[in-house]
C-alpha positions in Angstrom: 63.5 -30.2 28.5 65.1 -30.2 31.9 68.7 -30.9 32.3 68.4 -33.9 34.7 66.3 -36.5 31.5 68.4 -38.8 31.2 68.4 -41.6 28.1 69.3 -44.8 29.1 70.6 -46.4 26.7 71.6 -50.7 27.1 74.2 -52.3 25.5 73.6 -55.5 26.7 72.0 -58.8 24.5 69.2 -58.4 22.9 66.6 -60.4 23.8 63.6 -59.0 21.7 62.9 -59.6 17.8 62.7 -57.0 15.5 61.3 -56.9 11.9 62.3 -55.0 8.6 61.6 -51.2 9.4 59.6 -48.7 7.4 61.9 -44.9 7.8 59.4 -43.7 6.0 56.5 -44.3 8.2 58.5 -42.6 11.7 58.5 -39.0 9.9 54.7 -39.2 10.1 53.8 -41.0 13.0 56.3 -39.7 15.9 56.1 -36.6 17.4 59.8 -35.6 15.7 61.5 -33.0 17.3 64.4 -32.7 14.4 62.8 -29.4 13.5 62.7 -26.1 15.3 58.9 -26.2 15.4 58.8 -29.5 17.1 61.7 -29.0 19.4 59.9 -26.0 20.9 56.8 -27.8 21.3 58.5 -30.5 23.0 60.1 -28.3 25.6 57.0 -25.8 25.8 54.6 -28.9 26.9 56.5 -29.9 29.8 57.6 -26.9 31.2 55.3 -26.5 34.0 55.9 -31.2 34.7 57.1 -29.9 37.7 53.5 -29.6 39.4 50.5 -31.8 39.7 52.8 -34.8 40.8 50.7 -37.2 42.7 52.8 -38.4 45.8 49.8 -40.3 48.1 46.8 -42.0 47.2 44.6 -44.0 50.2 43.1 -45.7 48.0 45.8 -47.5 46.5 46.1 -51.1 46.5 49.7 -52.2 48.1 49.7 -55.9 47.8 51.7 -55.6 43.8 52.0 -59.3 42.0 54.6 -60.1 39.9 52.5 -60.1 37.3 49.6 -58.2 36.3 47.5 -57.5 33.0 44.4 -54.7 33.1 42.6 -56.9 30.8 42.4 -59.7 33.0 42.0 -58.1 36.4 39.4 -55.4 35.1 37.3 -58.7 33.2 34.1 -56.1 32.8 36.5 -54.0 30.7 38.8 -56.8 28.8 37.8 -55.9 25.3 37.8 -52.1 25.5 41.8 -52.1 27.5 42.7 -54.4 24.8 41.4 -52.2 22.2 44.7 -51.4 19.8 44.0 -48.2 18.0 45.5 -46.9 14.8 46.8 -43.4 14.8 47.6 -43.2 11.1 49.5 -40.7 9.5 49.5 -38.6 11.8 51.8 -37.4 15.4 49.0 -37.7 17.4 50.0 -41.1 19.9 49.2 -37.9 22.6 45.8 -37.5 21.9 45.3 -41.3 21.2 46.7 -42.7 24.4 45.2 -40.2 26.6 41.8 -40.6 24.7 42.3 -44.7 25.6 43.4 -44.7 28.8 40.2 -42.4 30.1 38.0 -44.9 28.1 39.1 -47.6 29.9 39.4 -46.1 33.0 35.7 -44.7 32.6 34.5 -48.3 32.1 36.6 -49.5 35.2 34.5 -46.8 36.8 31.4 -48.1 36.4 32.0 -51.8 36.9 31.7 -52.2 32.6 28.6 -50.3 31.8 30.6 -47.6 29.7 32.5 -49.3 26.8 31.8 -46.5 24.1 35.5 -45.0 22.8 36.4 -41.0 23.8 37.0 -39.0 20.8 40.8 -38.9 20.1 39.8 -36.4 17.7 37.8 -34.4 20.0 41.6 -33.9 22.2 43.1 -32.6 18.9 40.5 -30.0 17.9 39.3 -28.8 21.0 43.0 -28.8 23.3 44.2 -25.1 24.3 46.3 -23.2 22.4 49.4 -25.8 22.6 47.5 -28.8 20.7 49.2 -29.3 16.7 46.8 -31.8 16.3 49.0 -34.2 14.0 52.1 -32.4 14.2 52.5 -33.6 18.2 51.2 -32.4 21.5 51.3 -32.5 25.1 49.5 -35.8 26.6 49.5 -33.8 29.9 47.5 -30.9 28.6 45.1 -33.4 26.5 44.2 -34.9 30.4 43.8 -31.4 31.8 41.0 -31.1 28.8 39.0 -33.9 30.5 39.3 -31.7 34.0 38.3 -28.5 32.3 36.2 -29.1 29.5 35.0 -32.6 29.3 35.2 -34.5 25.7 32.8 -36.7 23.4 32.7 -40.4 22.6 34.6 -41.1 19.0 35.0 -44.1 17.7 38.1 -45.3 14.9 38.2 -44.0 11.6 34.8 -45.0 9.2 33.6 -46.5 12.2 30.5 -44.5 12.5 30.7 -44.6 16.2 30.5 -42.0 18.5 30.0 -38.1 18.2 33.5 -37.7 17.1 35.0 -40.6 14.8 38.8 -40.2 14.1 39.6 -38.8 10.9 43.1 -40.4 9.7 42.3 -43.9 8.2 44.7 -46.8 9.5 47.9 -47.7 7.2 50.9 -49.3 7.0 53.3 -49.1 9.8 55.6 -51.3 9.6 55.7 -52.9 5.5 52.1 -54.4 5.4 51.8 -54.5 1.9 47.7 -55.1 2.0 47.6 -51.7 3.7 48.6 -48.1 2.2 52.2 -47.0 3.6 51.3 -44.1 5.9 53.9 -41.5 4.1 51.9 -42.2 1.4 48.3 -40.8 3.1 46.9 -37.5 3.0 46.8 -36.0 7.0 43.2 -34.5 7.9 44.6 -32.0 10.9 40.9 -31.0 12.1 42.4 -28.7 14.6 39.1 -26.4 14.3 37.2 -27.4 17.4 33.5 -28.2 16.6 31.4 -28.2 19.2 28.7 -30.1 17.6 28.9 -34.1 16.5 30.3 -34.7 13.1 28.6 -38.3 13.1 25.1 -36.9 11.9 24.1 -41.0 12.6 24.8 -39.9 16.5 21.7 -38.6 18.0 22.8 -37.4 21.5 24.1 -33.9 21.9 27.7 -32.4 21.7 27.1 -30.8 25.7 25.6 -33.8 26.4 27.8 -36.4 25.5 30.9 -34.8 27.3 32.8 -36.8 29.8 34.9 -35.3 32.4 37.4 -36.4 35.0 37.5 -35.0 38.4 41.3 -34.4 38.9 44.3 -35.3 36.4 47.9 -35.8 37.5 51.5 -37.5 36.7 52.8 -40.0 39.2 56.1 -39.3 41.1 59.0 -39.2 39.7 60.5 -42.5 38.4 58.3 -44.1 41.0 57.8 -47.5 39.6 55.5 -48.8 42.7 53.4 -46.2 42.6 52.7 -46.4 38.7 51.5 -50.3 39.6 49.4 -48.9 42.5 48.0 -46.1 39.8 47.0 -49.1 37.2 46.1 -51.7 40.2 43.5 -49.3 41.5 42.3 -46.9 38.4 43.4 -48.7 35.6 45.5 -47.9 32.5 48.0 -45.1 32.1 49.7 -42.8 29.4 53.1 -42.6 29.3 55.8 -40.8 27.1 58.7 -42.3 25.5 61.9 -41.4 23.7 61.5 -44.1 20.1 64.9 -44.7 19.0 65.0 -46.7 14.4 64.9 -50.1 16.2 61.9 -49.9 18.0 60.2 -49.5 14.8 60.8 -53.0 14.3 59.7 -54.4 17.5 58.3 -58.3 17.4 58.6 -59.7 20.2 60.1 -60.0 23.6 61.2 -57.6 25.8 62.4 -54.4 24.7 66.1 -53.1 26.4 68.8 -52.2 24.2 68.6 -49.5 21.7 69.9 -48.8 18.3 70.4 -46.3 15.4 68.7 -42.3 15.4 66.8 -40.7 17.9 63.6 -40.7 16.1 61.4 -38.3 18.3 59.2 -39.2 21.4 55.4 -40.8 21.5 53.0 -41.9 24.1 52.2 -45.2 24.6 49.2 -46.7 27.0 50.8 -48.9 30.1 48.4 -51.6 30.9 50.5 -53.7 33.4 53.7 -55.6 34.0 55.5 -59.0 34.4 58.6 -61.3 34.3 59.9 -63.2 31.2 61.8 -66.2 31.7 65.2 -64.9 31.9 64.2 -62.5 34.9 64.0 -59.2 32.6 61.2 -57.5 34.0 58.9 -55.2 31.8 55.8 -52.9 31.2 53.0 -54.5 29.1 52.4 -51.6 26.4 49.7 -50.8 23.8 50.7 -48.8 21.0 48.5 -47.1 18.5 50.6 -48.2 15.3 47.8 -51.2 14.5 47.6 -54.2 15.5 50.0 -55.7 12.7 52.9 -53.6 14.4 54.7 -55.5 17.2 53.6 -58.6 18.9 49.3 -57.9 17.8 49.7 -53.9 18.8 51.6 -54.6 22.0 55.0 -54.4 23.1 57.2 -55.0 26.8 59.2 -52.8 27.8 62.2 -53.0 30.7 61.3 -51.7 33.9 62.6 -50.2 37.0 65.3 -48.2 34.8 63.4 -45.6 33.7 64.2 -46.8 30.1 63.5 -44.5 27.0 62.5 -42.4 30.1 59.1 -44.2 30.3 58.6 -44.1 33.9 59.1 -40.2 33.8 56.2 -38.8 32.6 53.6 -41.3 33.4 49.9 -39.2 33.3 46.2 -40.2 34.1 42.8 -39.1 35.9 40.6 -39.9 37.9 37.2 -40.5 36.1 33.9 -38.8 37.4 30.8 -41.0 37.1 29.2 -38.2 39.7 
């Protein structure tokens, strides 16, 4: 990637809570870039970061609060922004978050009358030639499929929702012994795009269950005002993230120092920010490790020091309901 990422790394107290963490679970679910195969993908996806920056919106809202959660600003949407996904055994937080973040963003769109999921899936099988499906991706070229192509409504795995259900069952992130360790699960890639639904309950048609967006972009760089405006006025975001061994055991509080390997980077779902009581402030997070990872699926994050780089590559789009 370019010279000028940076990886800020605090060595300062830490104020967070961490559990016991599974090593075997972050070959699987992290977009690893140890090997040659993943290194390349890595720098391949965000070559071309340089363009589609989004500098000015008029639309934005400039009166920024303190504090602010999506779910309870966006009421009409609570459930579906809350929604914490399970990615499984499987590198695909770049398909997941993107997939998410358009949902809810849809449903912002029209005031609460969508709240079906978009097809993770559908983003891994149908992407361009650049998509691995669950050996990583670019999050930026799974938003420029909404633009282009459009994709389908999916719900979770077994769900029976959607045209497109995911296909990796949910496991064990993080030592939940009543679910199967997610080394231990077999990976369905499904990077064959089917254009046609695999639910065979879903009645509606592959062409006309696609949703589109009308433009996709990243925010400016490091611009931490204008990724509140982005959530304040659209809704959720994706963002990337570098995942250092300690974040796998993320509880609690806000997370600002980091310890042991370099695991690999993933993409998380921003859905606002706030203040804890000792003045650290932080991003409110979703991840798609469950909700038995972390503090019920979601985790804080510092903010306004582009830490783990996760102010860098923050991505989104603008839903059409045309």
């Amino acid at each position: 990637m370019h010279s000028f990422i940076s990886f800020v790394i605090f060595v300062s107290s830490v104020i967070w809570v961490a559990t016991a963490t599974d090593v075997a679970f972050t070959k699987s679910s992290n977009e690893n870039f140890r090997s040659k195969t993943r290194k390349s993908v890595q720098k391949i996806n965000y070559d071309n970061w340089l363009k589609d920056r989004k500098t000015f919106d008029i639309s934005y809202k400039t009166d920024i609060p303190k504090e602010f959660d999506a779910r309870q600003y966006f009421v009409n949407c609570a459930n579906v922004i809350g929604d914490v996904k399970d990615q499984g055994n499987c590198a695909s937080s770049w398909a997941v978050a993107v997939a998410s973040a358009f949902t809810d963003r849809l449903c912002i769109a029209t005031n609460g009358k969508f709240t079906e999921n978009l097809s993770a899936q559908n983003l891994m099988s149908c992407g361009n030639s650049e998509k691995l499906g669950c050996d990583g991706g670019s999050a930026f070229k799974a938003w420029e499929l909404t633009l282009d192509k459009g994709i389908v409504t999916g719900g979770n795995f077994n769900s029976n929702e959607g045209c497109q259900p995911y296909k990796n069952r949910p496991c064990d992130h993080y030592g939940d012994s009543n679910m199967t360790n997610c080394s231990n699960l077999h990976r369905t890639q499904m990077t064959i795009c089917r254009k046609k639904c695999t639910n065979k309950n879903y009645k509606v048609k592959y062409e006309d269950n696609l949703h589109k967006t009308s433009v996709v972009y990243m925010t400016s760089w490091t611009n931490v005002t204008q990724i509140q405006q982005e959530i304040m006025t659209y809704g959720p975001v994706t963002a990337f993230m570098y995942v250092y061994e300690n974040f796998m055991g993320y509880k609690e509080g806000v997370y600002k120092s980091t310890a042991g390997d370099l695991i690999g980077y993933h993409h998380v779902k921003l859905i606002g920010w706030g203040v804890d009581n000792d003045g650290n402030e932080y991003w409110l997070a979703i991840n798609s490790w469950n909700s038995n990872w972390g503090d019920n699926g979601i985790f804080k994050i510092l903010k306004g020091y582009n830490f783990c780089s996760i102010e860098l590559l923050v991505m989104a789009g603008i839903a059409d309901v045309s």
